[in-house]
C-alpha positions as CSV (number, residue, x, y, z in Angstrom):
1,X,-10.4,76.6,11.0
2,X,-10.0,75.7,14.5
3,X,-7.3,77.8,16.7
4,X,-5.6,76.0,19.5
5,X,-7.4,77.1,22.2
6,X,-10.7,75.9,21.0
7,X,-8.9,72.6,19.8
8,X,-8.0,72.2,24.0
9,X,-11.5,73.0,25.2
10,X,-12.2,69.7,23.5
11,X,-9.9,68.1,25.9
12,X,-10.7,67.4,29.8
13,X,-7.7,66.1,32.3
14,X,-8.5,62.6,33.4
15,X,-6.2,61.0,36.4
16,X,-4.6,58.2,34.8
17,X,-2.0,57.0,36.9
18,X,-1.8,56.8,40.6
19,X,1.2,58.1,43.1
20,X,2.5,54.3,44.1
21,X,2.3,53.7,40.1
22,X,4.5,56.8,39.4
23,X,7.0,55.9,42.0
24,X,7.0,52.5,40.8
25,X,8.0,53.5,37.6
26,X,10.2,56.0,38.6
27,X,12.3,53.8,41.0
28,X,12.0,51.0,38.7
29,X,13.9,53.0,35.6
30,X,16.4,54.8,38.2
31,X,17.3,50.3,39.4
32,X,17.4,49.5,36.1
33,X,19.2,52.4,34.7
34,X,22.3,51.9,37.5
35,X,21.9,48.1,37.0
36,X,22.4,48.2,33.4
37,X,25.8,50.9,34.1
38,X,27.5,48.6,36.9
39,X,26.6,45.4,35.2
40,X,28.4,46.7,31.8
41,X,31.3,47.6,33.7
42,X,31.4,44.4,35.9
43,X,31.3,42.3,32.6
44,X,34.3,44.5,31.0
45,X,36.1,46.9,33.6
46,X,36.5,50.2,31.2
47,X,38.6,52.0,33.1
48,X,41.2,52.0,36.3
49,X,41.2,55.2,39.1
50,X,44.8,56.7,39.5
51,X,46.7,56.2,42.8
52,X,48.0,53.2,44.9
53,X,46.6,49.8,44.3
54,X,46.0,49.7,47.6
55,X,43.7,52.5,47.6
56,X,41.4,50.8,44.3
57,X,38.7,49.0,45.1
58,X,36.3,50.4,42.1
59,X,35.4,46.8,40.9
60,X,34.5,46.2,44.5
61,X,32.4,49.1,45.0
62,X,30.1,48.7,41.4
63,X,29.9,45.0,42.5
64,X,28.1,46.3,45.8
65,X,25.7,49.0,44.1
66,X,24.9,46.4,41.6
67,X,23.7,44.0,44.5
68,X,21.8,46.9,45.8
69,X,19.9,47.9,43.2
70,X,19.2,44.1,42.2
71,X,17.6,44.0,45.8
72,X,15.7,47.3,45.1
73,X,14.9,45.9,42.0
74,X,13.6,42.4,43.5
75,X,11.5,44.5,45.9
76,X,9.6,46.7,42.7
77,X,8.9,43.8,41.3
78,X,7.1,42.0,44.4
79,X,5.6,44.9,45.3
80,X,3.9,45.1,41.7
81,X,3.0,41.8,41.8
82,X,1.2,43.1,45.3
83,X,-0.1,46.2,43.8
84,X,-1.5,43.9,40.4
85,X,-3.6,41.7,43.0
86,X,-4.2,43.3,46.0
87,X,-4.2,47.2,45.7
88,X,-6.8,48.9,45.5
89,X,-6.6,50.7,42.2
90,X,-7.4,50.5,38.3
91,X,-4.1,49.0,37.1
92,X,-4.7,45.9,38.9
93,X,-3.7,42.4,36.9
94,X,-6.7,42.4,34.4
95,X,-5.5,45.3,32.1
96,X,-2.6,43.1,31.8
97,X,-4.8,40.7,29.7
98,X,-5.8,43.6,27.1
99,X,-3.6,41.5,24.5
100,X,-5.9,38.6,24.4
101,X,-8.4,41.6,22.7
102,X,-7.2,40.2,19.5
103,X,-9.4,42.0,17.0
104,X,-8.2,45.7,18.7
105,X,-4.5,43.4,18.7
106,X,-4.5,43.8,14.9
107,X,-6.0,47.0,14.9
108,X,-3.7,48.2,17.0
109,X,-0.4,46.4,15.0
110,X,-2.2,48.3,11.4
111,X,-2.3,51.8,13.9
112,X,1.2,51.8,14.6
113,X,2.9,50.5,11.2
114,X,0.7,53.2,10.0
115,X,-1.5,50.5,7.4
116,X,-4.3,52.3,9.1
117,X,-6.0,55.3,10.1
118,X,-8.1,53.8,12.9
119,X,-7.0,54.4,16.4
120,X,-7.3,51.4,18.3
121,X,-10.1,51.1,21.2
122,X,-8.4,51.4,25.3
123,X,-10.8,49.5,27.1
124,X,-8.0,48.3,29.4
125,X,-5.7,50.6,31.0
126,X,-3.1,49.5,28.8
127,X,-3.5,48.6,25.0
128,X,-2.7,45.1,23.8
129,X,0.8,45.9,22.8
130,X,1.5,47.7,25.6
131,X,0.3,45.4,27.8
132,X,1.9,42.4,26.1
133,X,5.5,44.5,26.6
134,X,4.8,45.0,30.0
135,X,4.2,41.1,30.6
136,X,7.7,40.4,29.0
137,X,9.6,43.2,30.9
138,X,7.9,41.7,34.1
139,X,8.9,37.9,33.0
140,X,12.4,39.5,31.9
141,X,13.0,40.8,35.2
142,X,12.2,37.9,37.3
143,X,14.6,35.8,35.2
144,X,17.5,38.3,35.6
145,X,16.9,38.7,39.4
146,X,17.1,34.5,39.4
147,X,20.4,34.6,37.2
148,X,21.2,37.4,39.4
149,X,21.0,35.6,42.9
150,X,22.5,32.3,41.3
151,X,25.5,34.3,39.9
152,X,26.0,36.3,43.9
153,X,25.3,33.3,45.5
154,X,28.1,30.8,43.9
155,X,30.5,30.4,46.6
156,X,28.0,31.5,49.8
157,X,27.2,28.9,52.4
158,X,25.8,31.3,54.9
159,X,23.3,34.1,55.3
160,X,20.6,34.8,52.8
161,X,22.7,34.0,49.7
162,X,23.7,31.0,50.8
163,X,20.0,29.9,51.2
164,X,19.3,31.3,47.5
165,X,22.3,29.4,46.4
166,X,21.6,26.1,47.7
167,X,18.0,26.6,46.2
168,X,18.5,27.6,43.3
169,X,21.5,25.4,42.5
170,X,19.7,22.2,40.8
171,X,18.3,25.3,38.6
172,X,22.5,26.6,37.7
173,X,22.9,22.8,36.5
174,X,19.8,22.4,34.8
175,X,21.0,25.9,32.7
176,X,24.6,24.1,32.3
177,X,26.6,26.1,35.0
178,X,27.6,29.4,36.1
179,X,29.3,30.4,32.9
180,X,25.4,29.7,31.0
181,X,23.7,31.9,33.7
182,X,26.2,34.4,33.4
183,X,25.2,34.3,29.4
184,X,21.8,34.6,30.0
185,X,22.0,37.3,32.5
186,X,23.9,39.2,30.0
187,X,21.5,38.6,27.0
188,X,18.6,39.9,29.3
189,X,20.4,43.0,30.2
190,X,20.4,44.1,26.2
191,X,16.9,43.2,26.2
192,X,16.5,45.5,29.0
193,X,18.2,47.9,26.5
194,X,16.1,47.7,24.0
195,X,12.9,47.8,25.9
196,X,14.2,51.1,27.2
197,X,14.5,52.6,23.6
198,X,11.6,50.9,22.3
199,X,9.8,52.3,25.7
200,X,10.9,55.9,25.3
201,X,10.4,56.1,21.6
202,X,6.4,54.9,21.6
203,X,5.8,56.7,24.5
204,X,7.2,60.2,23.1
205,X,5.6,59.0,19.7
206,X,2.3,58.5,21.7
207,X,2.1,61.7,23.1
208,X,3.1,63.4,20.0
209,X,0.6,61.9,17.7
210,X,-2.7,61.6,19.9
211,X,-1.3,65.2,22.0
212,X,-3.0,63.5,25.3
213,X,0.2,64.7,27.9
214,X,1.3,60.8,28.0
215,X,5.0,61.7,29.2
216,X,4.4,64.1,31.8
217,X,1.6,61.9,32.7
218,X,4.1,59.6,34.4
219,X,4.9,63.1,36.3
220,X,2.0,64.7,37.6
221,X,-0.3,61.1,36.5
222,X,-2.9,63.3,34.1
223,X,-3.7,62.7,30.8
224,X,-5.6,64.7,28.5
225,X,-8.5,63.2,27.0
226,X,-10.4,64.1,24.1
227,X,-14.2,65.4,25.5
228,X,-16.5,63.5,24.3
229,X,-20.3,65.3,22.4
């Protein structure tokens, strides 16, 4: 039988992720982490600060981080749109397409409901699932971050919300009013929820099962790799 040290000789670290990746992850989850928290308590005030009246102005200060981290958040997401096209690194917009791989797509699905025993093939950065995921949390944010403006902007008529206002007003109408975006803004915040989980649990599951360093990865941006004879 094999000890463990011998069992990581067989491995070799590989340098998976890059440094604007990592931050872009990291600053991404911290956004949508204090998004998610001042969005809840926007939508349903949990709880009053003791003192004067005149002296509260909680509701007004979660209103203004929420606007700050929904411009942070609009930022990550143009600047991964920049980084998918125009950077000069791996994870550019082609491992993106790995879910169009539709025979490793099933293998893949059989992998992780555990019908199988064959690991799927990464010939993309990202497997088919993965990458499919990562398409939706990318399509879910640019929808909150329009809901988002349309929902600041109501009632602007100056200054930069103003302009995203009176753009994307025919868009409010089209979605039945303010009350409707305000709907759909809250639906994609539990779907936000639930990729988080979702998220966390594979990628912990990941790193248990194939033992390749996948969470700290995000860290330091090494993997370990089995060697191949």
């Amino acid at each position: 039988m094999e000890n463990k040290d011998t069992a990581m000789e067989k491995r070799i670290p590989v340098r998976e992720w890059t440094v604007p990746i990592r931050v872009h992850h990291w600053a991404m989850a911290i956004s949508i982490f204090f998004l998610i928290v001042t969005g809840w308590y926007i939508a349903d005030p949990f709880g009053v600060s003791s003192g004067e009246t005149v002296h509260k102005f909680l509701m007004g200060e979660m209103r203004y981080y929420h606007l700050l981290f929904g411009i942070i958040l609009t930022m990550l997401f143009v600047w991964r749109m920049y980084m998918g096209f125009f950077a000069r690194f791996h994870a550019n917009w082609k491992n993106f397409l790995a879910f169009t791989d539709w025979k490793n797509f099933v293998k893949q699905i059989k992998f992780y409901l555990l019908v199988s025993n064959e690991r799927p093939e990464h010939v993309y950065l990202y497997g088919p699932l993965q990458a499919l995921s990562y398409i939706g949390l990318f399509v879910m944010i640019f929808f909150i971050v329009i809901t988002g403006l349309i929902l600041t902007g109501a009632g602007y008529d100056h200054g930069l919300l103003g302009l995203a206002a009176w753009i994307l007003t025919p868009l409010e109408r089209l979605m039945g009013g303010l009350a409707v975006v305000r709907y759909v803004h809250h639906i994609l915040t539990w779907l936000f929820v639930l990729f988080i989980i979702v998220h966390i649990y594979m990628a912990f599951w990941y790193d248990i099962v194939f033992k390749e360093g996948t969470v700290s990865s995000m860290i330091n941006g090494v993997v370990f790799k089995a060697k191949e004879h």
